[in-house]
C-alpha positions as CSV (number, residue, x, y, z in Angstrom):
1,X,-18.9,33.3,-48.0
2,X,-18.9,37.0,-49.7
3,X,-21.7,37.3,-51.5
4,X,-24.2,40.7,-51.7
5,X,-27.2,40.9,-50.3
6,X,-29.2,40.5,-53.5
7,X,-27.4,37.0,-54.7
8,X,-27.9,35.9,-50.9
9,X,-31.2,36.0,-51.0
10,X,-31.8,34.7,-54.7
11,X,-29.9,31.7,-53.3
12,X,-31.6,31.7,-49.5
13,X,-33.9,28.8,-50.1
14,X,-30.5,26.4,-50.3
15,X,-28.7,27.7,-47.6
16,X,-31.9,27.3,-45.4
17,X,-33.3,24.5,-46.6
18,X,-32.2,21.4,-47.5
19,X,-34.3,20.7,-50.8
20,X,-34.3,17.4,-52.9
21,X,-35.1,16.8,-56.5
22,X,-38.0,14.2,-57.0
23,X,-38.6,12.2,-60.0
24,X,-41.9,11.6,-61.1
25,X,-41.0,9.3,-64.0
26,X,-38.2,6.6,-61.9
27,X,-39.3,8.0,-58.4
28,X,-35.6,8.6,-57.5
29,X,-34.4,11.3,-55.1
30,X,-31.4,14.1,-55.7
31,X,-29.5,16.3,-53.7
32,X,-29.8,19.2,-54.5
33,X,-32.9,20.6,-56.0
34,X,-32.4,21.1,-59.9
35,X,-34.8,20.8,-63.0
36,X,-33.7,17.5,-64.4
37,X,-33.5,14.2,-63.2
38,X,-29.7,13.0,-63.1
39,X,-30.4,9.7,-62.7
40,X,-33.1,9.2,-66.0
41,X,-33.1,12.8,-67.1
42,X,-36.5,13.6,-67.2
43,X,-37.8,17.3,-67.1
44,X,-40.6,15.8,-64.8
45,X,-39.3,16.6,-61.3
46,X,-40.5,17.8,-58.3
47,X,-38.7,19.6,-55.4
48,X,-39.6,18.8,-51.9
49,X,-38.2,19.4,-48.5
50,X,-36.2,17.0,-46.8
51,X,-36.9,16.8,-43.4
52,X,-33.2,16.8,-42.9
53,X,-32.6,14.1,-40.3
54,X,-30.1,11.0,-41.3
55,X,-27.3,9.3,-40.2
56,X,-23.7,9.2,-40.5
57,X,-21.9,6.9,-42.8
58,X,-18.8,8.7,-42.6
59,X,-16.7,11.4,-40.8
60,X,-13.3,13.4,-40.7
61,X,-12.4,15.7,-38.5
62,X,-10.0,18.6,-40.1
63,X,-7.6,20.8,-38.0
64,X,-7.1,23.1,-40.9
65,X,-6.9,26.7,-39.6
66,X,-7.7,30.2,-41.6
67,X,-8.2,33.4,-39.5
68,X,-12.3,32.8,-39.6
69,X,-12.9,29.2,-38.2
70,X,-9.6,29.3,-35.5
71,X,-12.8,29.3,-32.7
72,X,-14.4,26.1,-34.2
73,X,-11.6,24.3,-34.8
74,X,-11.5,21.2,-35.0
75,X,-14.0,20.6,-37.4
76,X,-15.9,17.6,-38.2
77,X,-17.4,17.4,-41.8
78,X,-19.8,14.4,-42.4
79,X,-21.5,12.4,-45.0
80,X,-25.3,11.8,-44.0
81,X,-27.3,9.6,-45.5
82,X,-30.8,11.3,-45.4
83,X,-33.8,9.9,-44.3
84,X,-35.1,10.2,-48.0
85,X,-32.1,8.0,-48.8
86,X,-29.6,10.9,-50.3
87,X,-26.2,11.7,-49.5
88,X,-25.1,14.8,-48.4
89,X,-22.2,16.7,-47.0
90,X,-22.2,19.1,-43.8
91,X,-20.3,20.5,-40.6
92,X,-21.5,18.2,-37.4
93,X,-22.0,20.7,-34.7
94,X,-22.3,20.4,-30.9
95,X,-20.5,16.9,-30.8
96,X,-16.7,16.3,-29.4
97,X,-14.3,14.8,-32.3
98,X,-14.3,11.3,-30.1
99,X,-18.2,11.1,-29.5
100,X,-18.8,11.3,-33.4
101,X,-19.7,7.5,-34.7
102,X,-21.3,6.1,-37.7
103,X,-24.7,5.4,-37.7
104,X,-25.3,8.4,-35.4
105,X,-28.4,9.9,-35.9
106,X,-28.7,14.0,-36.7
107,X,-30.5,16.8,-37.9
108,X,-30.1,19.7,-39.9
109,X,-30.8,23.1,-38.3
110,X,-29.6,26.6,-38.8
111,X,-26.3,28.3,-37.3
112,X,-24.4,31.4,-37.9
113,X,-21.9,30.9,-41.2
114,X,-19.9,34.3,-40.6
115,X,-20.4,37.9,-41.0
116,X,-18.9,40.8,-43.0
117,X,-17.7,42.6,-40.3
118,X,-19.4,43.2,-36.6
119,X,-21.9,45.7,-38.1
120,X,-22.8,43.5,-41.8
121,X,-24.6,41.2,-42.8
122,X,-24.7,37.5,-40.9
123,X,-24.6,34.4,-43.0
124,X,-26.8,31.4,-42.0
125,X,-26.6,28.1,-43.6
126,X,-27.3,24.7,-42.6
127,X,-25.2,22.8,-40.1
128,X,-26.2,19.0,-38.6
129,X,-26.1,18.2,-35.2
130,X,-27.0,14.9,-32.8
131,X,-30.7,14.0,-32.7
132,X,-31.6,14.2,-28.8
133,X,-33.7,11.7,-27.6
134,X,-36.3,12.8,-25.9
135,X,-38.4,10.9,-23.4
């Protein structure tokens, strides 16, 4: 993910959020935030904040190697159905491969993306991982 500095941070409310569209006019919900409704098209939208919890409806798990993501491998990529009833896409974290299930309830939270070089600037972005269940 090369990008400068500037277009990072015109973009660094979607890497560190996950934000929904809203419809005021058919109430309906969108990933990602954007100024029309793609469902009725109405100009009357909102954007809110997902809370960023869901569940998984589906899972691979890739083995594909490039010389940045050789320490994560493998990687599993989820669909989550949010709480808000959207479906988005996203790296499961902090899970083993054969622990993964559908219906598994996680959460969005913030992790390191990459970084230039060891002295430039660190990428964050949004990443899901279990829900623990506290007592």
């Amino acid at each position: 993910m090369r990008s400068s500095i500037s277009i990072f941070w015109r973009r660094k409310d979607s890497y560190y959020k996950v934000l929904l569209t809203r419809c005021k006019r058919c109430g309906r919900a969108s990933f990602f935030a954007r100024d029309v409704c793609p469902y009725c098209g109405s100009s009357d939208v909102s954007i809110v904040k997902s809370s960023g919890r869901g569940r998984v409806v589906s899972y691979t798990v890739s083995y594909f190697r490039t010389d940045s993501n050789e320490e994560y491998l493998p990687l599993v990529i989820a669909l989550v159905r949010l709480d808000e009833g959207v479906y988005v896409t996203g790296e499961l974290r902090d899970v083993e491969p054969a622990e993964v299930r559908e219906g598994m309830e996680v959460e969005a939270v913030l992790r390191r993306y990459s970084s230039d070089d060891p002295y430039g600037l660190i990428y964050y972005g949004l990443k899901f991982i279990p829900v623990i269940k506290r007592c």
